[in-house]
C-alpha positions in Angstrom: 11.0 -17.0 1.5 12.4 -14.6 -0.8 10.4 -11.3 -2.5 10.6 -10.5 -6.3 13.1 -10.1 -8.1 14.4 -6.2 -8.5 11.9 -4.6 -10.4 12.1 -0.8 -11.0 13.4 2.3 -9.7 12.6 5.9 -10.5 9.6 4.7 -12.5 6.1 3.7 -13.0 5.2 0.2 -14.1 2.0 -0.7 -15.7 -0.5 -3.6 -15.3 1.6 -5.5 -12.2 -0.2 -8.5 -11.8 -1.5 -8.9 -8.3 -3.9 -11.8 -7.8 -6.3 -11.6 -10.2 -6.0 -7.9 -10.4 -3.6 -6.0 -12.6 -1.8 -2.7 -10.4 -0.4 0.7 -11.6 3.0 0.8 -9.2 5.3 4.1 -9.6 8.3 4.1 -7.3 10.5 7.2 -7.2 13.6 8.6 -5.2 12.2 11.8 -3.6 14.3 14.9 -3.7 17.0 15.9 -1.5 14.7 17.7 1.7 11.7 17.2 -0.1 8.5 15.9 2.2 8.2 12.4 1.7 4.6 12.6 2.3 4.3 15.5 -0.2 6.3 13.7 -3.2 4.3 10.3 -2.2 1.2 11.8 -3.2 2.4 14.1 -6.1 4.0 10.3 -7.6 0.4 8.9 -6.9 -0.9 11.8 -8.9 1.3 10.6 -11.6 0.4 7.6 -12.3 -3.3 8.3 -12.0 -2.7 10.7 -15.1 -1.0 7.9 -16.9 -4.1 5.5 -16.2 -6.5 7.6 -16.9 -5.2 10.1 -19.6 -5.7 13.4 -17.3 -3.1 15.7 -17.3 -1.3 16.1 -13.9 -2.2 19.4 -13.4 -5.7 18.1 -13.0 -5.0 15.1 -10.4 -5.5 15.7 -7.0 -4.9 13.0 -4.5 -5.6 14.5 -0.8 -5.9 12.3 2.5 -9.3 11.6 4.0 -9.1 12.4 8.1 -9.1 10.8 10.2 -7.7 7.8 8.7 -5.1 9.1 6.2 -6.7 7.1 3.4 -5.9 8.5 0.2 -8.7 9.5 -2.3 -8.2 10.9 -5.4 -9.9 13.3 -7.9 -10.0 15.9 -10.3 -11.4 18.9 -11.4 -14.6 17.2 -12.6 -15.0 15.2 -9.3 -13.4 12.1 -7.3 -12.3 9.1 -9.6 -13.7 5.6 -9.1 -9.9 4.6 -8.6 -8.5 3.4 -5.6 -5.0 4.5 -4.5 -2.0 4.0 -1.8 1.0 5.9 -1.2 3.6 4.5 1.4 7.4 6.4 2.0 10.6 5.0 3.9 13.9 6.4 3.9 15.1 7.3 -0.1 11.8 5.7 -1.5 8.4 7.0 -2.0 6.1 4.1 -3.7 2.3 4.4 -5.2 -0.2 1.9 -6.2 -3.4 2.4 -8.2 -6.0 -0.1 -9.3 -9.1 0.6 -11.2 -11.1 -3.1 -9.9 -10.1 -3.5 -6.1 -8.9 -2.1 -2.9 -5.4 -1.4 -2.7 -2.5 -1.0 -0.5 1.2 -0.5 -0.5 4.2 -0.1 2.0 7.6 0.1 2.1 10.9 -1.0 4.6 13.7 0.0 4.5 15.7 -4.0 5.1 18.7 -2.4 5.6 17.7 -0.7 8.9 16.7 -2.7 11.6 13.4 -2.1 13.5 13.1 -2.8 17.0 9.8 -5.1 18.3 8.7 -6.0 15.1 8.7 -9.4 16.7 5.9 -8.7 18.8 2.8 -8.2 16.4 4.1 -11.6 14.4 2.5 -14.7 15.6 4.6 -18.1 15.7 3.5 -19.3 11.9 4.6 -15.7 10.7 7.9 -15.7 12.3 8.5 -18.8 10.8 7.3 -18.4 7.3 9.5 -14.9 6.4 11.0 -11.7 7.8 9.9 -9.6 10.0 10.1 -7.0 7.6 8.3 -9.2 5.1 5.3 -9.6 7.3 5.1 -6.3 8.5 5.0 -4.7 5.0 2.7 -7.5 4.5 0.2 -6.4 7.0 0.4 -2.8 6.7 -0.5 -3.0 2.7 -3.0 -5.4 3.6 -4.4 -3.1 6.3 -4.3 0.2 3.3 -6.5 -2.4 1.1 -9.1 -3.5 3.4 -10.1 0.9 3.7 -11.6 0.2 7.0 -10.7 3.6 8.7 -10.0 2.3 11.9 -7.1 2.0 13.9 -4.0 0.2 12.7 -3.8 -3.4 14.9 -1.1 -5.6 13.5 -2.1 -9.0 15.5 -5.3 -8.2 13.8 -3.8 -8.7 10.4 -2.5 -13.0 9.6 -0.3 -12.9 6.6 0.4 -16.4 4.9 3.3 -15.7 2.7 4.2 -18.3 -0.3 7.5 -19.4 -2.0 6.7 -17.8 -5.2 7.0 -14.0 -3.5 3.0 -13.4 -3.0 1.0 -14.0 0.2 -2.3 -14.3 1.0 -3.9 -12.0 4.3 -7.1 -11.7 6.0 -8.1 -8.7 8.4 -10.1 -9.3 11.1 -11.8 -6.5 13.2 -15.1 -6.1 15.7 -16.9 -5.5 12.5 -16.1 -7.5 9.6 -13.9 -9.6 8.0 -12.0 -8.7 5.1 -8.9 -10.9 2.7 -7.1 -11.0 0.1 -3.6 -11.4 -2.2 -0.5 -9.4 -2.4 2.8 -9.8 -3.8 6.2 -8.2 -2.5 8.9 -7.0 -4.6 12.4 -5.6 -4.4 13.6 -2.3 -5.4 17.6 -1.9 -4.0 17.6 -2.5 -0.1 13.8 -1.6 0.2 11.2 -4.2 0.0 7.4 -3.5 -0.9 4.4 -5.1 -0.5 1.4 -4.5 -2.5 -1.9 -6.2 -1.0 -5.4 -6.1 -3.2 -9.0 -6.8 -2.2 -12.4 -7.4 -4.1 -14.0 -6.0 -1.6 -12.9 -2.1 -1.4 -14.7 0.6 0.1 -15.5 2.4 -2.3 -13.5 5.9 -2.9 -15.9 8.7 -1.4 -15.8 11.3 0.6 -17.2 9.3 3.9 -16.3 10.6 7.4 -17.4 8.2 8.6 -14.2 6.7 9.7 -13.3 6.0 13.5 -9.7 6.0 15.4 -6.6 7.2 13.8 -4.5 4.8 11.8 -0.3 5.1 12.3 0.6 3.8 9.3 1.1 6.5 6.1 -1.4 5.3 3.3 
């Protein structure tokens, strides 16, 4: 099972087709000491201005306690967009789609990560990479916008040869799927999971739990 082929660094690439959904990506090499989770969001704010036609200075993209879940807005209010940030070592990624919920995550392949075995079930293990499935769930876990805690065995991930996979997240309260695709940019690999059925971008505190992963 093998991701996509190299797509682009230091960039943002319009209308990636995910599913039946077509997502804003902007990766970007952060800046020698600069906050990963600080130049995550200010990429995201990018490439909301390029979708929309805002200028940057007006895009604000803040995270929503206690889950972490990005929300974005501007001066005028918050923007019916949904958005997802994700950082790993030398690589800050955003995703932004206008029509469904969205997630992104990135690892770093060429560091190895200890008991990632352990929240893959024996069809997982089987079909890719630990790294691949774990990306994989962790985008699809972003897209779902549940704002509960992060449970990986509670996340199946079926990936396909042609470098997408489908998921399904299964909680005490609902069930939620969907498609993603993963990519390759250098020694990172991303994943970028969508949903039709998004909570929609508000201001709702609703939210139990605390989630680990970075949205």
């Amino acid at each position: 099972m093998m991701a996509g082929q190299a797509a682009f660094a230091d960039r943002i690439e319009r209308g990636l087709v995910v599913g039946a959904w077509s997502v804003e990506i902007g990766v970007a090499t952060p800046a020698l000491g600069e906050s990963l989770s600080i130049a995550a969001r200010r990429l995201a704010e990018r490439v909301v201005a390029e979708v929309t036609g805002l200028p940057a200075a007006v895009v604000r993209v803040a995270s929503l306690l206690p889950s972490g879940r990005p929300v974005v807005g501007s001066d005028d209010g918050l923007l019916s967009l949904a958005v997802s940030v994700a950082h790993e070592r030398r690589l800050v990624c955003a995703a932004v789609c206008a029509g469904a919920g969205i997630g992104i995550d990135v690892v770093d392949t060429s560091a190895a990560r200890a008991g990632i075995d352990y929240w893959l079930d024996d069809a997982e293990r089987v079909a890719a990479s630990p790294a691949m499935i774990w990306a994989a769930k962790e985008a699809a876990y972003k897209a779902a916008g549940l704002d509960a805690v992060f449970r990986p065995l509670g996340v199946a991930v079926e990936p396909r040869n042609d470098g997408t996979f489908a998921w399904t997240l299964r909680d005490d309260w609902r069930t939620v799927s969907g498609t993603g695709r993963f990519l390759e940019v250098g020694c990172h690999l991303v994943a970028v999971a969508c949903t039709d059925s998004p909570r929609c971008p508000s201001a709702d505190r609703s939210g139990q739990g605390e989630a680990a992963p970075c949205f």
